[in-house]
Structures are given as C-alpha cells and as structure tokens.
N, C-alpha and C positions, 0 to 999 in steps of 0.2 A: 289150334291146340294140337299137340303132338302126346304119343302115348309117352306113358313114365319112363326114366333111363336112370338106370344105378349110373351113378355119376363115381360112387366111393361104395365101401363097403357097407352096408345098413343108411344108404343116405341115398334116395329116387327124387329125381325133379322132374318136374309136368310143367314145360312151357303154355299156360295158359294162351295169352294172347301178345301182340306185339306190334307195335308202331311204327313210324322212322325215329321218334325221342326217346322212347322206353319199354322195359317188357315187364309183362308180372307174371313170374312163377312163383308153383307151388310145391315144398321142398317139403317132405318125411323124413324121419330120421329117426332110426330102431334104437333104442337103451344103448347109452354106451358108443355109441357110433360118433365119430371124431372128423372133420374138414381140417385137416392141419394150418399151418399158420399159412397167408398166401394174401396175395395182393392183386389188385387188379385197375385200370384206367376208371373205370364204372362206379358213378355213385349207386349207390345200395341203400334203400331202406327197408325196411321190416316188419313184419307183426305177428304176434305168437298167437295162433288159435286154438292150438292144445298142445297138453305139455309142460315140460320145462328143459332152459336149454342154456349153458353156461356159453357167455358172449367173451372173447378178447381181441377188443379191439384198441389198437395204438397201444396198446400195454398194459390196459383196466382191465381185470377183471367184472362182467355185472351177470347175473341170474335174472334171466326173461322169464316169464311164467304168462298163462292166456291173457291176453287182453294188454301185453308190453307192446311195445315198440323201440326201434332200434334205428341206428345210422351209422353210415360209413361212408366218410367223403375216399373218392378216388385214391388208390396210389398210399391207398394207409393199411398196416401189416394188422390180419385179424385171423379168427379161429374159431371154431364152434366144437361142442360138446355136448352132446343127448343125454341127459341127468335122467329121464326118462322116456317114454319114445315121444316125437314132436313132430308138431303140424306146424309150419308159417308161411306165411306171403312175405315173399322179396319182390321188389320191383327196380331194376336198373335200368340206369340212363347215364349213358346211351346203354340200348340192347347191348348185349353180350353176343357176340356172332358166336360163339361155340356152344352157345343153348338153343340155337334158331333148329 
C-alpha cells in the first residue's frame, strides 16, 4: 500500500494492494472534481462506498451512488464527475504500472 497521490485536482488515489493480474485502489474525489474523458489498456471495475458520482462511459451517461457498481472494458473512452465528494474501489487488470 502506498500513501495517497492527487493524481488531478480534488481527486487522491491510495494503491491499496497489487498482484501480477490486478490491483485495487482507493480513489476520493472532492465535490465537483472531474477525471476528463480518457482511455486506457486496463479493464476497470468499481464500487461506490460513499457519495455520488456521474459515470461516462462509451458515451452513457449513469449516476453511481453507495452501494453501485460499475465497468469498463479496456480501450473504451470514459470520464467521472463528483456530484458530491466520493469514496470507490477500482480494481484493474492488468495493474496499471503508473499507480504502482
């Protein structure tokens, strides 16, 4: 586990732990704080522990709130929004070498 890193402005991720298949962090995100649209190799799934947090993925629109879940196959164009401040669990496979 490594300490928090503002990765973007109002948005810290805590690489929890990590394997050779996958890792799971922990991503905060202050009211209003924004991930712009962005793509990546890495499957990604999700789960909203508190909060709420406007998803766009592939071009949908959806509102997460505690206790959602979410997915994002590789290589598909998505984006987040802090409706207000938010706690989730990502976990990507493969790791993400720029979060180790």
């Amino acid at each position: 586990m490594v300490d928090p890193v503002e990765m973007l402005p109002g948005v810290h991720r805590r690489t929890m732990v990590t394997t050779d298949d996958m890792m799971l962090v922990e991503i905060t995100l202050d009211k209003g704080a924004v991930v712009p649209m962005h793509r990546h190799a890495n499957h990604q799934v999700g789960y909203v522990i508190s909060g709420e947090i406007e998803l766009t993925i592939d071009g949908v629109v959806r509102v997460c709130k505690p206790g959602d879940s979410y997915a994002m196959p590789g290589n598909v164009d998505h984006r987040a929004l802090a409706v207000t401040d938010c706690l989730v669990i990502d976990i990507f496979a493969p790791p993400r070498e720029d979060y180790r």
